[in-house]
mmCIF file of the C-alpha atoms, coordinates in Angstrom:
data_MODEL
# 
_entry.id   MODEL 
# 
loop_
_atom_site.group_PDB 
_atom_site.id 
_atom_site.type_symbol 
_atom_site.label_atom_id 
_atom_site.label_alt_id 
_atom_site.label_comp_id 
_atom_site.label_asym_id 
_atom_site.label_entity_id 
_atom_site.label_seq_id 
_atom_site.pdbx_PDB_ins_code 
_atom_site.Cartn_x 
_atom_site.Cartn_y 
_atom_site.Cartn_z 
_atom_site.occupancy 
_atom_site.B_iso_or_equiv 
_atom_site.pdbx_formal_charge 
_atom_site.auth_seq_id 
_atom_site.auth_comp_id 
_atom_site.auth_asym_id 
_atom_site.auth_atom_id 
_atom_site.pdbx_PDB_model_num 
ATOM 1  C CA . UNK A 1 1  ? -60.872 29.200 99.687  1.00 0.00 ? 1  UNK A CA 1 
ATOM 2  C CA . UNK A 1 2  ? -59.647 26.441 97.652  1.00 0.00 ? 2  UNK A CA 1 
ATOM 3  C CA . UNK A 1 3  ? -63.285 24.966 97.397  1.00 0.00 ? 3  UNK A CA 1 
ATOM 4  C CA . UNK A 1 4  ? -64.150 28.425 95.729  1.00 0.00 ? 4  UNK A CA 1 
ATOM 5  C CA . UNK A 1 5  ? -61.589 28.184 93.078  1.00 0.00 ? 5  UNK A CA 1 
ATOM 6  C CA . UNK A 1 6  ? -62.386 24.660 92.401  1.00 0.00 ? 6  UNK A CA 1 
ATOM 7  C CA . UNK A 1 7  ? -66.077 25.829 92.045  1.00 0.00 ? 7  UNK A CA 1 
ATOM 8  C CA . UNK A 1 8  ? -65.419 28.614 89.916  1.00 0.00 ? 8  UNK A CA 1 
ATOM 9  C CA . UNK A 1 9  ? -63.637 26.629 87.550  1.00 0.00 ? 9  UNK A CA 1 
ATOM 10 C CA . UNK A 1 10 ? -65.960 23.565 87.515  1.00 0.00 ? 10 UNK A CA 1 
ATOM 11 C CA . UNK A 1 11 ? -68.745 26.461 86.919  1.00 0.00 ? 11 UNK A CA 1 
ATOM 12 C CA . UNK A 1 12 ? -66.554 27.908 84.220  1.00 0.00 ? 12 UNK A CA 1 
ATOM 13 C CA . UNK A 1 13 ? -65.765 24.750 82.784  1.00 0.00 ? 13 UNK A CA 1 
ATOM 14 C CA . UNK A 1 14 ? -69.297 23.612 82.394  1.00 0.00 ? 14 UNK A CA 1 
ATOM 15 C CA . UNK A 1 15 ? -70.476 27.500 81.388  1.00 0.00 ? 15 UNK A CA 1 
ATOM 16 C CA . UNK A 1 16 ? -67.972 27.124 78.568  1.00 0.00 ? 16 UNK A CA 1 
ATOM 17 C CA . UNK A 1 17 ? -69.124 23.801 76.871  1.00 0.00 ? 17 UNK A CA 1 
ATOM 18 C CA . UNK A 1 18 ? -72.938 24.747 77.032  1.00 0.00 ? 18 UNK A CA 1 
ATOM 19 C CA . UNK A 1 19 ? -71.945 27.606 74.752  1.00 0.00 ? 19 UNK A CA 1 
ATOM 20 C CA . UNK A 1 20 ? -70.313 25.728 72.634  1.00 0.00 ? 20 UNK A CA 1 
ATOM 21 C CA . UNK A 1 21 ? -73.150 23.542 71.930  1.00 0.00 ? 21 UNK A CA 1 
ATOM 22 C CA . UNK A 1 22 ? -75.620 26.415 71.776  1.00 0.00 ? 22 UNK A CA 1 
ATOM 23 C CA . UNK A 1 23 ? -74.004 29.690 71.540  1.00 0.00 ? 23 UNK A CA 1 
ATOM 24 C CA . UNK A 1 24 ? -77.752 31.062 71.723  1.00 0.00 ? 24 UNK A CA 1 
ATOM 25 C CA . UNK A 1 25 ? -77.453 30.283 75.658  1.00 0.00 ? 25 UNK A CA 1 
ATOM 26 C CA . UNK A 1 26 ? -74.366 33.089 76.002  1.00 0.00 ? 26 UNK A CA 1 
ATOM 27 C CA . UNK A 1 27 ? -76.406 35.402 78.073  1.00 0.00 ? 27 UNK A CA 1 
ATOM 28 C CA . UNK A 1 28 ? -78.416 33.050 80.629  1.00 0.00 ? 28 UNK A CA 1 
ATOM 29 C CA . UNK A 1 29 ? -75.168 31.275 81.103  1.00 0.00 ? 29 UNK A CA 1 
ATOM 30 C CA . UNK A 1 30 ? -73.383 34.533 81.932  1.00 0.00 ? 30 UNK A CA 1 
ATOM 31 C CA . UNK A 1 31 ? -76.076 35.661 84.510  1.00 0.00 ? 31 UNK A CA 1 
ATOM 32 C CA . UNK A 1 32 ? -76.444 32.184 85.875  1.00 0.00 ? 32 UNK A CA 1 
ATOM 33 C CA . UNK A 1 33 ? -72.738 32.269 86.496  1.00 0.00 ? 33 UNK A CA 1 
ATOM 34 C CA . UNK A 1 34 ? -72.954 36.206 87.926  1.00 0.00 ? 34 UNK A CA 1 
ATOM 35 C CA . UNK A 1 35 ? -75.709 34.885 90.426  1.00 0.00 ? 35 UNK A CA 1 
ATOM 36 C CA . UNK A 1 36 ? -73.927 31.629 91.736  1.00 0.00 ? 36 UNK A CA 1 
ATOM 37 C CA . UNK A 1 37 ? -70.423 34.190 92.377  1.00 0.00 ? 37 UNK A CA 1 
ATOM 38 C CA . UNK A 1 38 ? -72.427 36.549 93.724  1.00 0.00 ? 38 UNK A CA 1 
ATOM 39 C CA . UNK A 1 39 ? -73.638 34.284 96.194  1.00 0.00 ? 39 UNK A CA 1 
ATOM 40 C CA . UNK A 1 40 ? -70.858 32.519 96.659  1.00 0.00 ? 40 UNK A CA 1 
ATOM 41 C CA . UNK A 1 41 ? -69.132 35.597 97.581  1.00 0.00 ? 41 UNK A CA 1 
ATOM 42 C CA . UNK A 1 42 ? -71.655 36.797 100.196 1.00 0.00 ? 42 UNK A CA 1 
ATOM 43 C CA . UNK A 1 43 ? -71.952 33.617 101.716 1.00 0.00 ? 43 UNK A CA 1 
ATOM 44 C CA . UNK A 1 44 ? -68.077 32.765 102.115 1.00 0.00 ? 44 UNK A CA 1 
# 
């Protein structure tokens, strides 16, 4: 469970500087980031 939280916020963390540098990537970053906890939900 821990690795999960670490994930989520390495994810978020990483999610959160790409739109900073191009804010034009906003939605493929959010549904990247819905796909990867969606997965990472079904497969924990």
């Amino acid at each position: 469970m821990t690795l999960h939280f670490e994930l989520n916020a390495l994810i978020a963390l990483i999610a959160g500087i790409l739109i900073l540098i191009r804010p034009r990537l906003l939605n493929y970053i959010v549904a990247i980031y819905l796909i990867v906890i969606g997965i990472l939900g079904l497969v924990r």
